[in-house]
C-alpha positions in Angstrom: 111.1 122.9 125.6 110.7 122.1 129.4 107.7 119.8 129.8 106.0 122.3 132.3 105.8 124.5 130.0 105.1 122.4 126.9 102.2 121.3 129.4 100.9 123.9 129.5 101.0 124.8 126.0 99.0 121.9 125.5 95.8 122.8 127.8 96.1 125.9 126.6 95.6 124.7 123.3 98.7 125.4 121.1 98.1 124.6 117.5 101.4 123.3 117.0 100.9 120.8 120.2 97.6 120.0 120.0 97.8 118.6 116.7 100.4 116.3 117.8 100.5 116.3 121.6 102.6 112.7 121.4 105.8 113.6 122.2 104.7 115.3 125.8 102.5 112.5 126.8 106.0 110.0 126.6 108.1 112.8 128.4 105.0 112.6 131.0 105.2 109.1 131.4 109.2 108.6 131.4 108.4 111.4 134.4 106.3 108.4 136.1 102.5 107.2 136.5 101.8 110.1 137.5 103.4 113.5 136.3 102.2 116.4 138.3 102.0 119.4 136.1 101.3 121.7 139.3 100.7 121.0 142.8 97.3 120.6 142.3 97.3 118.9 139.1 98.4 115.5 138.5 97.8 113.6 135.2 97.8 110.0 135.0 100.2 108.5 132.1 99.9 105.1 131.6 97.3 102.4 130.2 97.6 100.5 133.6 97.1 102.8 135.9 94.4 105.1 133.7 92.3 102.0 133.1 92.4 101.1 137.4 91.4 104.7 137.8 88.3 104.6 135.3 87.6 101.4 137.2 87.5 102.7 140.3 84.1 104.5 140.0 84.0 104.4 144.5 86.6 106.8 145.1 87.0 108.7 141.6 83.8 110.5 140.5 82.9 112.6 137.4 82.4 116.1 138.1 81.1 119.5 136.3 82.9 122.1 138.3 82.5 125.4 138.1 85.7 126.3 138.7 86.3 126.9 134.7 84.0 129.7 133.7 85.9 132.0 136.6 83.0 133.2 138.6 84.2 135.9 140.3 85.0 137.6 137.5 81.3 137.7 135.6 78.3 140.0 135.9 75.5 138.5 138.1 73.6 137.8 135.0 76.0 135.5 133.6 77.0 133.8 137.2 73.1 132.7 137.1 74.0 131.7 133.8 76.8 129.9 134.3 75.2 127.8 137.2 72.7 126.7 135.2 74.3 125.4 132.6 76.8 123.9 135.4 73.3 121.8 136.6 72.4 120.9 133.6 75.3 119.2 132.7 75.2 116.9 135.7 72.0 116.0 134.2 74.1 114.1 131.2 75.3 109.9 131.6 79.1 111.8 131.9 78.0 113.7 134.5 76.5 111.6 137.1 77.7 109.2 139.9 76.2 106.1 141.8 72.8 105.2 141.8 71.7 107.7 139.7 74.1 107.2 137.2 73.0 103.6 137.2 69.2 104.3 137.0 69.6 106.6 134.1 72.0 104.4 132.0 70.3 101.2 132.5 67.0 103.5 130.9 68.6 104.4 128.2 71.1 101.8 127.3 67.5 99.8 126.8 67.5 101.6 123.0 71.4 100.2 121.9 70.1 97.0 121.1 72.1 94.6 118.3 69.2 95.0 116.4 69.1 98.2 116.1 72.6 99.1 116.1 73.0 96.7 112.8 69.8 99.0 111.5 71.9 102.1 112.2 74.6 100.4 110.9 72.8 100.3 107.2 71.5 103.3 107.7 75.5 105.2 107.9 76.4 103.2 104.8 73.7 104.3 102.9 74.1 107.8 103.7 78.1 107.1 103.5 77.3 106.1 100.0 74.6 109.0 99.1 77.6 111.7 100.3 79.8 110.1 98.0 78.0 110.2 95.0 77.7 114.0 95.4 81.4 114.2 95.9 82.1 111.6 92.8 82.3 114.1 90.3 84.5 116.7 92.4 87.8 116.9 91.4 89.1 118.1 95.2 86.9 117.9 98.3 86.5 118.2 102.2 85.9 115.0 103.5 84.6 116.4 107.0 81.3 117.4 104.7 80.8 113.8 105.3 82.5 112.7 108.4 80.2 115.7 110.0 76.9 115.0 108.3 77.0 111.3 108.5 76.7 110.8 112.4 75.1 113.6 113.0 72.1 112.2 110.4 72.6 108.3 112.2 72.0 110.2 115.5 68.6 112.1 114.2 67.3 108.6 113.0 67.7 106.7 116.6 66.0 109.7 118.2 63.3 109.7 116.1 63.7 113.4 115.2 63.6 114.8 111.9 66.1 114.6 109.6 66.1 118.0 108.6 66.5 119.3 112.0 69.4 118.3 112.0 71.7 121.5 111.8 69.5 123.2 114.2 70.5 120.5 117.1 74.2 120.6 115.6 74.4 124.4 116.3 72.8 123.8 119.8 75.4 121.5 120.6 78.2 123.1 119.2 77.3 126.2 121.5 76.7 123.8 124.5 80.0 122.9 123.7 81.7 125.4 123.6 81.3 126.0 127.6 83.9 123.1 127.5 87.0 124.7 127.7 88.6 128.0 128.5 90.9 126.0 131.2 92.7 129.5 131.8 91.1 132.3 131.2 87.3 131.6 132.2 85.0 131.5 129.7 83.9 134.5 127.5 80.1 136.3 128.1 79.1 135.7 124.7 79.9 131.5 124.8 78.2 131.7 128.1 74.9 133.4 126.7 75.5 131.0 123.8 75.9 127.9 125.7 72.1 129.3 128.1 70.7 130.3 125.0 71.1 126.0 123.9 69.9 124.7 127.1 66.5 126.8 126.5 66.3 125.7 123.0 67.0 121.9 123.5 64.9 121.8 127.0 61.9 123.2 124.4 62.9 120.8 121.3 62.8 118.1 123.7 59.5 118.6 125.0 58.5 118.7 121.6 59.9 115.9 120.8 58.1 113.7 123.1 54.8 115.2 122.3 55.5 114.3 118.9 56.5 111.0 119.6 53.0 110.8 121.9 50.9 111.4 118.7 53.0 109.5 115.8 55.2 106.9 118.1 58.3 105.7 117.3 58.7 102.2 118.9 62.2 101.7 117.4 63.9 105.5 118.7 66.0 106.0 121.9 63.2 108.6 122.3 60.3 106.0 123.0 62.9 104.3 125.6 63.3 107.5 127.5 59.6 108.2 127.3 58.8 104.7 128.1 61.3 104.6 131.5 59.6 108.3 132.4 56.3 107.3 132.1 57.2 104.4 134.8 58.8 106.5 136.9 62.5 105.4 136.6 64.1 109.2 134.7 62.3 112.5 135.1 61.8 114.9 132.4 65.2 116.9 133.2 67.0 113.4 133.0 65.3 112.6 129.7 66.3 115.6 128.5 70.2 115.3 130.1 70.4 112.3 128.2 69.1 113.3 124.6 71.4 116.1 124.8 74.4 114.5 125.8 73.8 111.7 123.3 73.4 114.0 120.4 76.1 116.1 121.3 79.0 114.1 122.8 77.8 111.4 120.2 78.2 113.2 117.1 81.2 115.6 117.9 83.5 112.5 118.7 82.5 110.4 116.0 83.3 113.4 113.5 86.7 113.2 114.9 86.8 109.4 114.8 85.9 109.7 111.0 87.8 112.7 110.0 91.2 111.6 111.8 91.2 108.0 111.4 90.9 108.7 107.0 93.7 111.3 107.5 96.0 108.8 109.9 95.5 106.1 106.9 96.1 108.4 103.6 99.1 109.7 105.7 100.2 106.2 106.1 99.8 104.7 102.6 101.0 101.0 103.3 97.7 100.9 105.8 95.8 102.7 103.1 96.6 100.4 100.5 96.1 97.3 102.4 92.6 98.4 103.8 91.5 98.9 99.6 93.0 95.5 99.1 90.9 94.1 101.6 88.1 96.1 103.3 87.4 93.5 105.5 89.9 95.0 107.5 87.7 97.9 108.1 87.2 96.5 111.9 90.5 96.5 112.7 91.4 99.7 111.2 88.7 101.4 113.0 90.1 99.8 116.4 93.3 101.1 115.5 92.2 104.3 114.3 90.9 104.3 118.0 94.0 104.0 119.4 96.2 105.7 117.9 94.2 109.4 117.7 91.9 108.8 120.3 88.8 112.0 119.7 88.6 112.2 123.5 92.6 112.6 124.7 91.8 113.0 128.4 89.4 112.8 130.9 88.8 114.3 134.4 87.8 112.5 137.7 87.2 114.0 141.3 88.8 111.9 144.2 86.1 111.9 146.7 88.8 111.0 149.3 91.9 111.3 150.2 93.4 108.3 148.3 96.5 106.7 146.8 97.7 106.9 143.4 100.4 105.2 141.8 102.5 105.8 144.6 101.2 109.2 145.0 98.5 111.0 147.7 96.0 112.6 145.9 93.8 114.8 148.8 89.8 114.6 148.3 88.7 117.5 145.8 91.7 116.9 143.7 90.7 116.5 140.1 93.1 113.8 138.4 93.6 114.3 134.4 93.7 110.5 133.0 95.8 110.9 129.9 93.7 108.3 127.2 95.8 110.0 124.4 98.8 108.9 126.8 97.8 105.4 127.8 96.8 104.4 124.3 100.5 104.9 123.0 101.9 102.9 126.2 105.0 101.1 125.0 104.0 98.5 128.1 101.3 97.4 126.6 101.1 98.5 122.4 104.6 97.2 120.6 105.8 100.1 118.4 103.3 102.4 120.0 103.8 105.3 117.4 102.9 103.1 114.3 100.0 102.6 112.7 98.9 98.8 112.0 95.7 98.0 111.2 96.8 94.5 111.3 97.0 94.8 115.1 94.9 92.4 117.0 92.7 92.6 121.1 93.5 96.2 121.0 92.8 97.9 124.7 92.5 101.0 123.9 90.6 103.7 126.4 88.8 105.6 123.7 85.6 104.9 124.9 86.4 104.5 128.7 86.2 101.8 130.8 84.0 100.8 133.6 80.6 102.1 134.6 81.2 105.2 132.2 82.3 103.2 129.4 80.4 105.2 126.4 77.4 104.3 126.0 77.1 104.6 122.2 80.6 103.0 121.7 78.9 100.1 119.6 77.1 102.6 117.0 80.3 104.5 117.0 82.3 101.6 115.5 79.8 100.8 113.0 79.9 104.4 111.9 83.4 104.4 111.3 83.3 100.9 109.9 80.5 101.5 107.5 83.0 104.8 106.3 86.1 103.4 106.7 84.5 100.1 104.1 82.8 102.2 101.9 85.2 104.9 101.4 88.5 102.3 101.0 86.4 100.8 97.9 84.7 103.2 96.4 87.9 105.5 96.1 91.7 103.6 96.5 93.5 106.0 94.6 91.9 109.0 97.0 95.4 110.8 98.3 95.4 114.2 101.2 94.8 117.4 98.8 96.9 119.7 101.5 100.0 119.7 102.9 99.0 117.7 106.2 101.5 120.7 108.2 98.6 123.1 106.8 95.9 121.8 108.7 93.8 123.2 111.2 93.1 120.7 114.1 90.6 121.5 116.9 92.2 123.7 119.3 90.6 121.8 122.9 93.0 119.5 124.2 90.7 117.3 125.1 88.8 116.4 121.9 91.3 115.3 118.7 90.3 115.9 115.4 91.2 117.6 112.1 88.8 120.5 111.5 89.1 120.1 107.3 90.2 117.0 105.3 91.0 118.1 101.8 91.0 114.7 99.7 91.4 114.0 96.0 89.3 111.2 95.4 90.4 109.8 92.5 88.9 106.9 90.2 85.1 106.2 91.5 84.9 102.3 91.4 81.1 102.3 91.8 78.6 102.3 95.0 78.8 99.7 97.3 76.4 97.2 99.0 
């Protein structure tokens, strides 16, 4: 297939590409650096030159545009909409440049703590644990159930929300999310309405929140961080709410995908199954590699806020450059044997999480997650094998976030609840 085409295949979100969008990331980068899929659209390739770029905060800013949900072609109603939810989303950590950025993270990076994190930490294997005893005596099973629930629940309990609100915020967030894509075609009236409808509903849970959090406080929640920085003055209530939003959100769809993914990439690979079950402590590893090789976040936009040089290549101000994470983390410069898994694989530089001042936030918590899964699961259930034809499944159709939408698993012998 010509790569222009297969290019666009992929942002339009092709099942058959999307679930394995490999083979055109190394046609882009045999292209060059840079592979420009239009005139106006280059996409960065490689792990060098995607990693500079993240570094490069100065020139190459993160942007919400609203360029995607096709504004000329909406009622009034839903332009107002659509702006909206436009501004709020340069209220989240991803969206936001500079000082601000800066103010706002160093707030709420405050909560991420070691301690804290290793209480999280305990907290996802016990709930890893608790999800498998109800799956124990299942004979077949979908492992998203758990790959879903568990950070999702780890995310309620360093907010210091409720635990059983828990599918309420997921919902939110799913329909905030869903503003995401829709590259081509705008986005539809109803995900518009949807995505408002969230923004009004998580502004208002917010604000409850913190008035619950006034009368029964929480001194150990991200929540009493943002509350404590507001009441000093450093984040106002919009930013508070920006970043409990995009924490819940971005936080729990991608570590689904880290979860879900990374125990599909090792039952497909049974030799780095079986070697993780002979010795969990590999779990770290296997989660770094996981990382690498099916990144959840396969690309990620930046504005050049001048007219610049990339690789070789002018990029004009306003140009948004696609940086290729899925790409760079299956460089053949820098990852020997780039399309194999090996858990054994040590200092792996992967860009999952970023790099620079937008590195992810909650990339500590994430690997613990996945740890805490990857541990439990491996020793609880070696014999669990893929129930499905892998060519069956359904994989998320954004090209942007990576991950299997069902994991049918038979689990096998249960060898008894871990530590």
């Amino acid at each position: 297939m010509e790569l222009d085409r297969a290019a666009s295949l992929l942002l339009a979100g092709d099942p058959q590409v999307v679930r394995n969008p490999y083979p055109v990331y190394r046609r882009m980068r045999e292209k060059g650096a840079v592979y420009w899929h239009k005139p106006d659209m280059p996409f960065v390739t490689t792990h060098a030159l995607a990693k500079a770029c993240l570094q490069d905060d100065q020139r190459l800013l993160t942007r919400r545009a609203e360029d995607r949900f096709k504004l000329d072609s909406l009622s009034e109603e839903d332009r107002k909409r659509a702006r909206e939810i436009v501004a709020f989303e340069a209220l989240h950590l991803s969206g936001m440049n500079g000082p601000v950025h800066q103010r706002v993270r160093s707030a709420a990076v405050r909560a991420f703590t070691p301690s804290r994190i290793a209480h999280l930490g305990e907290f996802a294997k016990k709930v890893a644990n608790d999800f498998l005893d109800q799956l124990a005596g299942e004979a077949d099973c979908d492992l998203v159930q758990m790959s879903y629930r568990l950070p999702l629940l780890v995310l309620m309990e360093l907010l210091g929300a409720p635990h059983e609100d828990a599918d309420m915020l997921k919902s939110w967030g799913d329909d905030l999310a869903g503003v995401k894509g829709f590259a081509a075609g705008g986005v539809p009236s109803e995900k518009i309405k949807a995505g408002h409808d969230a923004i009004s509903n998580l502004r208002a849970y917010a604000a409850s929140l913190v008035e619950r959090h006034r009368k029964q406080p929480n001194n150990l929640s991200l929540l009493s961080v943002l509350v404590e920085a507001r009441d000093g003055g450093r984040i106002n209530d919009e930013e508070l709410t920006g970043t409990l939003v995009i924490i819940l959100y971005a936080g729990h769809l991608t570590t689904t995908d880290l979860l879900g993914t990374g125990i599909h990439d090792l039952l497909l690979h049974r030799d780095q199954w079986s070697r993780l079950c002979a010795d969990p402590n590999l779990a770290k590893g296997a989660v770094e590699e996981a990382l690498r090789f099916n990144a959840p976040v396969q690309m990620m936009p930046r504005i050049a806020a001048a007219d610049m040089d990339i690789g070789g290549h002018r990029i004009a101000a306003g140009t948004s450059v696609m940086l290729l994470f899925g790409s760079a983390n299956r460089d053949p410069a820098v990852f020997q044997d780039p399309d194999r898994l090996d858990i054994s694989r040590v200092n792996i530089d992967h860009l999952a999480f970023g790099k620079g001042v937008h590195v992810c936030i909650g990339s500590s918590l994430a690997r613990l997650e996945a740890q805490a899964v990857f541990d439990t699961v491996s020793r609880r259930f070696p014999e669990m094998r893929l129930a499905a034809d892998p060519a069956d499944l359904e994989w998320n159709p954004h090209p942007k976030f990576h991950g299997v939408k069902r994991l049918p698993v038979r689990l096998g012998r249960d060898c008894g609840r871990t530590a």
